[in-house]
C-alpha positions as CSV (number, residue, x, y, z in Angstrom):
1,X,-4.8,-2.7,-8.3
2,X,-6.5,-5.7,-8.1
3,X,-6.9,-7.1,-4.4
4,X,-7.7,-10.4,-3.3
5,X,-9.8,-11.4,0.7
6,X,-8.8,-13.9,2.4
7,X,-12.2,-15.1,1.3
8,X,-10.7,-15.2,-2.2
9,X,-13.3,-12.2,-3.4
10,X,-11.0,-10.0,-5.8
11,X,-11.6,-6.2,-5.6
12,X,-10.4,-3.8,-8.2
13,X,-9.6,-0.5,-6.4
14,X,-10.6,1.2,-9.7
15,X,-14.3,0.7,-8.5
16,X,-13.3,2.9,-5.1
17,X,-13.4,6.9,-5.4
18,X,-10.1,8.8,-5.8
19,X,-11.1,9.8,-2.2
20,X,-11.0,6.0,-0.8
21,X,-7.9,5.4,-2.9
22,X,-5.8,8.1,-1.4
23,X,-7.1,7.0,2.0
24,X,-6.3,3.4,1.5
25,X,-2.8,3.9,0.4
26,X,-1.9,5.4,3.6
27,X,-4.0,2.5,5.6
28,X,-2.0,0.2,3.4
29,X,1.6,1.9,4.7
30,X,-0.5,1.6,8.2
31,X,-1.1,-1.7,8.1
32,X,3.0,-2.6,7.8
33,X,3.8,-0.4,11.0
34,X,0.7,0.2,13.5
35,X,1.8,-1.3,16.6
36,X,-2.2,-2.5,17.7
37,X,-5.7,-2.8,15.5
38,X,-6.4,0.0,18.1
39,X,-3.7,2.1,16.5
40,X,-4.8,1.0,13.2
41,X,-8.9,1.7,13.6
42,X,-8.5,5.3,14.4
43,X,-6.0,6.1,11.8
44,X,-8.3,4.9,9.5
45,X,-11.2,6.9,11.4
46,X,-9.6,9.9,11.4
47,X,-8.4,9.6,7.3
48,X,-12.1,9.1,6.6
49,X,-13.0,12.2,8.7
50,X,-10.6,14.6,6.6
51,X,-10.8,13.3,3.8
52,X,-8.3,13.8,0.9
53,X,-6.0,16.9,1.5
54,X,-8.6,17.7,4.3
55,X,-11.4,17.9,1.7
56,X,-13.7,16.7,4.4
57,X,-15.2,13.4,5.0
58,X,-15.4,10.4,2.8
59,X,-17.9,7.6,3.0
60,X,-16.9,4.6,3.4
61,X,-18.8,2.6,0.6
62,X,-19.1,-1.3,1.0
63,X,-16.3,-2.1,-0.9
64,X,-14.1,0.2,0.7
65,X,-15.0,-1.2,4.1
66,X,-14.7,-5.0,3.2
67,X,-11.1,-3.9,1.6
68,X,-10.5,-2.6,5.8
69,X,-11.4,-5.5,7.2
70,X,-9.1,-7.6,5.3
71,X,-6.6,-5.2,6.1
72,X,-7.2,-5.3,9.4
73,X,-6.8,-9.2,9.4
74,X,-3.5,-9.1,7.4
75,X,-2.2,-7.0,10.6
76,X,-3.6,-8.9,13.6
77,X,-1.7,-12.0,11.2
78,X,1.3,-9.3,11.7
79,X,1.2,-8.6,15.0
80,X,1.0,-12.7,15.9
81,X,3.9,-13.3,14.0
82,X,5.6,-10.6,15.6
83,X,4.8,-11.6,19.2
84,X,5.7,-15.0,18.7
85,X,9.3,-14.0,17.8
């Protein structure tokens, strides 16, 4: 999957480990329903300390981490809309 920043940098997730995939598919489903980017930030802390079926923790390589923060924009750009409604 190819993913494109706000800062129009595309990422291919192929480059991330299987580890980081796994973990950003759930922060992905996260993303759509996490009620703060409280809520959000220790989901994603607490995938990256368990790791893949609890196979311990993953680091976060730079890639991974600049895929997060655009994330983490997309749902503050959520949670805007939302409140505004």
């Amino acid at each position: 999957m190819i993913i494109t920043t706000d800062s129009g940098k595309s990422i291919d997730t192929a480059d991330l480990t299987p580890e980081e995939r796994h973990i950003l598919q759930k922060l992905f489903a996260w993303k759509a329903i996490a009620d703060s980017l409280n809520q959000f930030r220790k989901i994603k802390d607490r995938a990256m300390k368990m790791g893949w079926n609890n196979s311990g923790p993953v680091q976060e390589s730079h890639i991974l981490k600049i895929i997060i923060q655009h994330l983490e924009k997309e749902l503050i750009q959520r949670l805007k809309k939302e409140k505004k409604a």
